[in-house]
VOLUM-664877 format. One record per residue (C-alpha): residue in one letter; z, y negated, x negated. Coordinates in steps of 0.001 Angstrom, whole numbers. Each point is the difference from the previous one (the first is absolute). Layout:
BEGIN
pt type->A Z->Z Y->Y X->X
...
//
This chain:
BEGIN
pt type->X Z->-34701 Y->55276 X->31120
pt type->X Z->-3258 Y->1053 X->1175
pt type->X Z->-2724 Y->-963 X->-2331
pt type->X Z->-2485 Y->-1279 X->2214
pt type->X Z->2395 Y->-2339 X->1569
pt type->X Z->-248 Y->-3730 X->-865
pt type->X Z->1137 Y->-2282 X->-2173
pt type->X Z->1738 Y->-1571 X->3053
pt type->X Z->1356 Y->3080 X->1616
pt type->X Z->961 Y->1529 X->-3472
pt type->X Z->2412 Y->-3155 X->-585
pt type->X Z->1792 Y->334 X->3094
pt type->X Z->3671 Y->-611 X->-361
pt type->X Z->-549 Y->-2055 X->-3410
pt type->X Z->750 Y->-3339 X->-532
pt type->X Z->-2570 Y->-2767 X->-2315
pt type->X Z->1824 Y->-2455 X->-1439
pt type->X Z->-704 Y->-3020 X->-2718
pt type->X Z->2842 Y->-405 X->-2717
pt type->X Z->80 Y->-2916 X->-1909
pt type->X Z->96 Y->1540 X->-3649
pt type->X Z->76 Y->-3050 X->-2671
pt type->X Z->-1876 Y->-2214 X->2050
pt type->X Z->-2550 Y->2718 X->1008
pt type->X Z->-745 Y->1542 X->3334
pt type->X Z->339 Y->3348 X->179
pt type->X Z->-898 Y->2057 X->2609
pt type->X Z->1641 Y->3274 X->142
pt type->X Z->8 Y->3048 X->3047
pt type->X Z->3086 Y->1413 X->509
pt type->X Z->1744 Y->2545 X->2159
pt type->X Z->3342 Y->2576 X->-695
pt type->X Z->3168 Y->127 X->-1249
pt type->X Z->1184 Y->1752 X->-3229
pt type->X Z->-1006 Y->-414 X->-3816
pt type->X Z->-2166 Y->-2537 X->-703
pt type->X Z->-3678 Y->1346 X->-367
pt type->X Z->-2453 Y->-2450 X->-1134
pt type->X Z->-3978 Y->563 X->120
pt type->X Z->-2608 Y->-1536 X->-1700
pt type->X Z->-3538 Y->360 X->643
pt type->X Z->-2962 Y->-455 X->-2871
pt type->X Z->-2280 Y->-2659 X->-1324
pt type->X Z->-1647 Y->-1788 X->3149
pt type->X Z->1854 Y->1425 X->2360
pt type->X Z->3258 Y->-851 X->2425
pt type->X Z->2464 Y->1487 X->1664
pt type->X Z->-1581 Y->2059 X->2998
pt type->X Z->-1035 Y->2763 X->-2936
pt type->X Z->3083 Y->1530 X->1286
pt type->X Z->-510 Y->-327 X->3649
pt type->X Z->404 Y->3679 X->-18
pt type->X Z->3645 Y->239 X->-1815
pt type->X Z->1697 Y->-2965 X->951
pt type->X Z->1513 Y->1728 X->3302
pt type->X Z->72 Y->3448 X->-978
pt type->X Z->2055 Y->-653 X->-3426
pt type->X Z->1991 Y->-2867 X->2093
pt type->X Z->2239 Y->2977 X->1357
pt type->X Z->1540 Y->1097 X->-3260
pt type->X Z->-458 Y->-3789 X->-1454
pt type->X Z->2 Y->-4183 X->262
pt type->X Z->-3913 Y->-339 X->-961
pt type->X Z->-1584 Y->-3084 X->-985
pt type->X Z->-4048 Y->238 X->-222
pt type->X Z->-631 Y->-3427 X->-2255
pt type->X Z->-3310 Y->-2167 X->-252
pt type->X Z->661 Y->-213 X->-3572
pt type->X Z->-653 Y->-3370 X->-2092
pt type->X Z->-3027 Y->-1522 X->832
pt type->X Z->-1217 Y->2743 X->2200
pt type->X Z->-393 Y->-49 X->4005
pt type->X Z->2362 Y->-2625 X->1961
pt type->X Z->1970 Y->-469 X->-3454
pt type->X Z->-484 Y->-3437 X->-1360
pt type->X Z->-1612 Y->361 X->-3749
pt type->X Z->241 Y->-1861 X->-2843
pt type->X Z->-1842 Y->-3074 X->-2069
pt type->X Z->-1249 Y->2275 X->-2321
pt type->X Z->-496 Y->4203 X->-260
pt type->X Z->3340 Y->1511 X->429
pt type->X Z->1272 Y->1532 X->-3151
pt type->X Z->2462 Y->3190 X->-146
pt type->X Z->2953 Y->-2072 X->235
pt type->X Z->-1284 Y->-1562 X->2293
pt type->X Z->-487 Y->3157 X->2493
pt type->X Z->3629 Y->935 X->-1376
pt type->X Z->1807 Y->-2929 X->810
pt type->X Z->-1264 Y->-348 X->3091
pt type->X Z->685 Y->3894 X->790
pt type->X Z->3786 Y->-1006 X->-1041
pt type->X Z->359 Y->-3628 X->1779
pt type->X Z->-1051 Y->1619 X->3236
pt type->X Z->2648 Y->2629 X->-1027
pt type->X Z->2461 Y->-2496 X->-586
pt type->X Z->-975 Y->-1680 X->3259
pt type->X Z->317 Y->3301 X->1930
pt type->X Z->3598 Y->706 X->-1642
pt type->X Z->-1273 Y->2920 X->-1722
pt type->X Z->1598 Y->906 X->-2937
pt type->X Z->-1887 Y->3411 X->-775
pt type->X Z->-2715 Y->1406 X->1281
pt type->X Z->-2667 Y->2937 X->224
pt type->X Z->-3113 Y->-1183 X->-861
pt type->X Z->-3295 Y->1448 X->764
pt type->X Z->-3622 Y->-1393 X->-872
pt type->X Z->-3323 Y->626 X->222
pt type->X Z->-2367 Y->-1133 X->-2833
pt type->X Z->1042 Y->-3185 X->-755
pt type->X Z->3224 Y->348 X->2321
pt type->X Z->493 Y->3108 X->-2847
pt type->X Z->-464 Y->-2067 X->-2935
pt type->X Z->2459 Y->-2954 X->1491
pt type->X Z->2723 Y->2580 X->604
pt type->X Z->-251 Y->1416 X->-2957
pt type->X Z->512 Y->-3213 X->-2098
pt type->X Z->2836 Y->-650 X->2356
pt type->X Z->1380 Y->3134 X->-698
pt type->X Z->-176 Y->-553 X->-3978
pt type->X Z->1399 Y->-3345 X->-147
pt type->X Z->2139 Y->-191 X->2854
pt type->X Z->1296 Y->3908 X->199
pt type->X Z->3416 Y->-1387 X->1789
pt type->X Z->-2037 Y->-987 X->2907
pt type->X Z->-2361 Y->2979 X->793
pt type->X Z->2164 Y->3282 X->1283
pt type->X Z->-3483 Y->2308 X->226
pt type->X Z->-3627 Y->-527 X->-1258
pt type->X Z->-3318 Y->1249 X->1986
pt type->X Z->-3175 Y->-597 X->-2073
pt type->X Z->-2799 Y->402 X->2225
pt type->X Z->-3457 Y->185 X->-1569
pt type->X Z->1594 Y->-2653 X->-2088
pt type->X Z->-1948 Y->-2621 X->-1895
pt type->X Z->-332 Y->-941 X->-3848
pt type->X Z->497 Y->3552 X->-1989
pt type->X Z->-1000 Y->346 X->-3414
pt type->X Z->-369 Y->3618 X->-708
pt type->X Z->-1850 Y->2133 X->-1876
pt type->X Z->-573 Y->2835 X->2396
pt type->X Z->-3740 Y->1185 X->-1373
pt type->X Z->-3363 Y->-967 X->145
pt type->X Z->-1163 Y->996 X->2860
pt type->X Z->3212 Y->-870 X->2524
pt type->X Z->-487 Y->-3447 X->-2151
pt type->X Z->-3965 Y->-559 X->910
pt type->X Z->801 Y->969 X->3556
pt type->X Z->2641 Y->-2794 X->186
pt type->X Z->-1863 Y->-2279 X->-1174
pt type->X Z->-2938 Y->471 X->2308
pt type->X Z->2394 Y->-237 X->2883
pt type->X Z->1530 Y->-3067 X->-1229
pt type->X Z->-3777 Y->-1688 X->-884
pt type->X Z->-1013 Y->637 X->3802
pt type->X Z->2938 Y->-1561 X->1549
pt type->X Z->-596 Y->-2908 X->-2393
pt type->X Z->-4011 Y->511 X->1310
pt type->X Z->770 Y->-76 X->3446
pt type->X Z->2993 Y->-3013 X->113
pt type->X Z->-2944 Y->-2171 X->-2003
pt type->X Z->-2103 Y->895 X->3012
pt type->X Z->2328 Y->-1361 X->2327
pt type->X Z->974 Y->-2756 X->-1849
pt type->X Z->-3413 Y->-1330 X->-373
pt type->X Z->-1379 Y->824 X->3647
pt type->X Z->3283 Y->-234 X->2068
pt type->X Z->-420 Y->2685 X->3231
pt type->X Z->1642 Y->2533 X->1967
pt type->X Z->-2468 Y->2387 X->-1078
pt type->X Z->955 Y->-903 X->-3778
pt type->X Z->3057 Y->583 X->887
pt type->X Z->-253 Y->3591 X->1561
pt type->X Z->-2221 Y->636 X->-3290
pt type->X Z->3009 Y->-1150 X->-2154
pt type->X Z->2812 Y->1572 X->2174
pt type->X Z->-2451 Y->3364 X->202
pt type->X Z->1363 Y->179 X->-3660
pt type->X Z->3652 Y->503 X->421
pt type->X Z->-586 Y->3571 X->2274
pt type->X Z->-1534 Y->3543 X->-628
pt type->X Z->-1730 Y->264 X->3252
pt type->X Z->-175 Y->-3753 X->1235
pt type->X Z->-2045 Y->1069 X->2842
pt type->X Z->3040 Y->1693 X->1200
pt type->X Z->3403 Y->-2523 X->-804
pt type->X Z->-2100 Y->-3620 X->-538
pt type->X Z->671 Y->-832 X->3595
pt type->X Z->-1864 Y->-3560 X->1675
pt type->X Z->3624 Y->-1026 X->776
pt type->X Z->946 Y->36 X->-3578
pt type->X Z->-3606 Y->-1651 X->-1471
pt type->X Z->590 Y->-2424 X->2645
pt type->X Z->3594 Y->-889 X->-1318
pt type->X Z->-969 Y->-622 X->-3755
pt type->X Z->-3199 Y->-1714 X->886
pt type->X Z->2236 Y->-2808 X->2208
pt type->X Z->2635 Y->-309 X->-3201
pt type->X Z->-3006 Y->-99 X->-1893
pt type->X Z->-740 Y->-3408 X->1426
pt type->X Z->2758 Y->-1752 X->-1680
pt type->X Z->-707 Y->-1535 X->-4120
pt type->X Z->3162 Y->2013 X->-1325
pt type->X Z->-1193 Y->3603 X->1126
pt type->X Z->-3524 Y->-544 X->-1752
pt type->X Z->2092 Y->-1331 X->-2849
pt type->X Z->1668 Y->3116 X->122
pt type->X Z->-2546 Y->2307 X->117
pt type->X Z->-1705 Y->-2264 X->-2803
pt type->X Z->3606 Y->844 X->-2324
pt type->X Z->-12 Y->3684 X->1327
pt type->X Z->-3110 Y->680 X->-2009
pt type->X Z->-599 Y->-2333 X->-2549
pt type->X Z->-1059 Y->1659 X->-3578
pt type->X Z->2705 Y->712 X->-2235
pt type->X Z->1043 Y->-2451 X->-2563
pt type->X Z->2828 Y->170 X->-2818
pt type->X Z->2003 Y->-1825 X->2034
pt type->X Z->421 Y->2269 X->2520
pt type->X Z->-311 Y->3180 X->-2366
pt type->X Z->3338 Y->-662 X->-1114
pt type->X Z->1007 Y->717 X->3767
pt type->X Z->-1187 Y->3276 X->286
pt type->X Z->1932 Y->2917 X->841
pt type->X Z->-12 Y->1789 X->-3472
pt type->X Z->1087 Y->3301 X->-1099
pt type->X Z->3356 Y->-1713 X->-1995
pt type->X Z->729 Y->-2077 X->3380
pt type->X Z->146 Y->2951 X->2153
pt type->X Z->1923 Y->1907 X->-2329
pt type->X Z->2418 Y->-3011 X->644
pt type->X Z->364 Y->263 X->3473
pt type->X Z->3700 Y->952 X->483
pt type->X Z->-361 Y->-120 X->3849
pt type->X Z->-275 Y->3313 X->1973
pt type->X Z->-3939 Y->138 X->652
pt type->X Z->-2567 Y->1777 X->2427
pt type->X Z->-2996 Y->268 X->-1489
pt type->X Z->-2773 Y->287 X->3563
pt type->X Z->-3605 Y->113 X->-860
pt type->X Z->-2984 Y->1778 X->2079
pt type->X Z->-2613 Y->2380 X->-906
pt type->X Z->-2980 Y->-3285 X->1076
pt type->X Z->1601 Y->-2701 X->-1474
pt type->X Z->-2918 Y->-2050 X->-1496
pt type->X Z->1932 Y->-2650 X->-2126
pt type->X Z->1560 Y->2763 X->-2021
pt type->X Z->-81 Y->3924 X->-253
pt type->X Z->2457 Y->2366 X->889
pt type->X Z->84 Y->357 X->-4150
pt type->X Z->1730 Y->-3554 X->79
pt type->X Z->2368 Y->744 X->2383
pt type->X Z->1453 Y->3095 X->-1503
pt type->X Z->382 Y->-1558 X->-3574
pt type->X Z->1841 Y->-2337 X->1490
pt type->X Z->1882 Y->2068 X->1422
pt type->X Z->199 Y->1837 X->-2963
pt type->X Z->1421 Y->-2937 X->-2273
pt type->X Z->2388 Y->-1813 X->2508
pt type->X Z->3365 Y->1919 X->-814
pt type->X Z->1169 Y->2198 X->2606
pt type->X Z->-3009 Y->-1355 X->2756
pt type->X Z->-1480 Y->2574 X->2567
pt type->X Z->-3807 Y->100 X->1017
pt type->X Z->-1343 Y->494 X->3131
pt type->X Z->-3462 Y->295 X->723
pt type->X Z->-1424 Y->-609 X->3454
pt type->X Z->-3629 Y->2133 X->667
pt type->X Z->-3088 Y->-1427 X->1782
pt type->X Z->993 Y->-3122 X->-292
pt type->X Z->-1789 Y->-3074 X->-1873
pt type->X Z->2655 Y->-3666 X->-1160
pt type->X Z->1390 Y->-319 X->3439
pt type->X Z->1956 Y->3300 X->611
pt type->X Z->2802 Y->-1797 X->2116
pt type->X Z->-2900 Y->-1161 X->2899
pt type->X Z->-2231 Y->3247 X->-896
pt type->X Z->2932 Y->3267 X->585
pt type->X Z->3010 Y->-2617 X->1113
pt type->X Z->2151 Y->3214 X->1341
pt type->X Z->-90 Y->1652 X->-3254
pt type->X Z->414 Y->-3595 X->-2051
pt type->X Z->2722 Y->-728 X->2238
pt type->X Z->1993 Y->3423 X->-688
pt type->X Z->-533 Y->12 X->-3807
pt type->X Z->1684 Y->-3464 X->27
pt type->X Z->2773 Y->1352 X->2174
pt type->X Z->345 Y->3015 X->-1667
pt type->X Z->544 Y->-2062 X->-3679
pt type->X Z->1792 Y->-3052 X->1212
pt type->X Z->2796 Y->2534 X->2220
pt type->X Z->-262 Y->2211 X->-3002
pt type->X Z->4236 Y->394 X->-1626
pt type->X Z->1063 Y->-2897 X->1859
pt type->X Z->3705 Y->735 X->84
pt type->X Z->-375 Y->593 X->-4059
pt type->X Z->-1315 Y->-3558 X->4
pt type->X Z->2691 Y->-1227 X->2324
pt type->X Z->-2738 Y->-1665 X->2061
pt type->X Z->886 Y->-1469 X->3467
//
């Protein structure tokens, strides 16, 4: 798929669809036929952060790009959506899909969601991609530590700044965020997309939950060294060179502690490596997902 192609023109062939899961509307883009492949996009976002992959990896799979809980055209909840409730929402839509297993990948929060998924429900994830993915506690060294945290006090900076003076432009500023060289992959199209799903209560809400300051509460859902060591699930460990939310020290302890994980690391590219290099995105989750199949006895 060409990268400067549309949103429009890159979804060609796929199909949107809105799955009653528990009483909530979920809206989902799919396309393919194969093993179930499920993508999840971050905090904020919605399901067109993988305009660029849905087609491409729709030849070797069945893909389902998800507005997760609360997020895009995805009815929300009462109340901030807690990690069970991201999980059992992930799984009802599963259920309602008749997927038993399934690869997972996710981006940021997407990451963090399949990763819980993954460690309580291990009978229902087949592979795990954690992209950039949300909610580490590491100790990876001063420095990699300060740098993380500066990246993850600007996105907080510049989502206040929309919140409190709602505008396209605040929205490019906030969006500007997620790539290495915005001038080059933060396209009109794509700042015109979020700013119209911006309109809606539930988005702001979600954006408002994406990056609100960390409490004891949600501490205890972090992804900590013990938990990853837990992971039993055959993982892919993708982080980039740019990404601002965590350093590419993060990503390879992680790597490092989940038992028998990989790590790939993705160059010149910022949070959003699946919109930034989509080609190469696309074959490294080929490449892993196709990776012993017959071993695996995978369809």
């Amino acid at each position: 798929m060409l990268k400067d192609a549309s949103i429009c023109v890159s979804l060609l062939g796929t199909e949107t669809r809105f799955v009653d899961v528990d009483g909530v509307r979920t809206r989902t883009i799919q396309a393919g036929e194969g093993p179930d492949l499920i993508l999840m996009h971050g905090g904020g976002g919605h399901a067109e952060a993988f305009a660029r992959n849905v087609t491409a990896l729709s030849r070797h799979f069945r893909v389902h790009a998800l507005d997760l809980l609360g997020h895009g055209l995805t009815s929300g909840c009462e109340v901030a959506p807690k990690r069970k409730d991201y999980v059992s929402h992930l799984l009802g839509y599963m259920d309602q899909e008749g997927i038993d297993r399934a690869h997972l990948a996710g981006e940021s929060l997407g990451g963090w969601i399949a990763a819980w998924t993954a460690l309580e429900h291990p009978d229902r994830v087949d592979r795990l991609i954690y992209v950039c993915g949300a909610r580490l506690t590491l100790e990876v060294g001063a420095d990699a530590e300060a740098r993380t945290a500066a990246g993850r006090a600007e996105l907080a900076r510049v989502t206040r700044q929309f919140l409190a003076d709602p505008s396209p432009a605040n929205v490019r500023e906030r969006m500007a965020w997620l790539f290495h060289h915005p001038d080059r992959d933060l396209t009109d199209e794509l700042v015109a997309l979020r700013w119209a799903l911006y309109q809606s209560e539930e988005s702001r809400s979600a954006l408002t939950n994406a990056t609100a300051p960390p409490s004891a509460a949600t501490a205890e859902d972090n992804l900590t060294a013990e938990r990853l060591t837990s992971l039993t699930r055959p993982t892919l460990v993708l982080w980039t060179s740019h990404n601002p939310s965590a350093t590419v020290e993060f990503g390879r302890r992680a790597a490092e502690l989940i038992p028998g994980a990989e790590f790939a690391l993705m160059e010149d590219c910022g949070h959003w490596p699946q919109w930034e290099r989509p080609e190469e995105f696309n074959q490294i989750l080929t490449n892993y997902l196709q990776g012993d199949r017959e071993s695996r006895g995978q369809r």
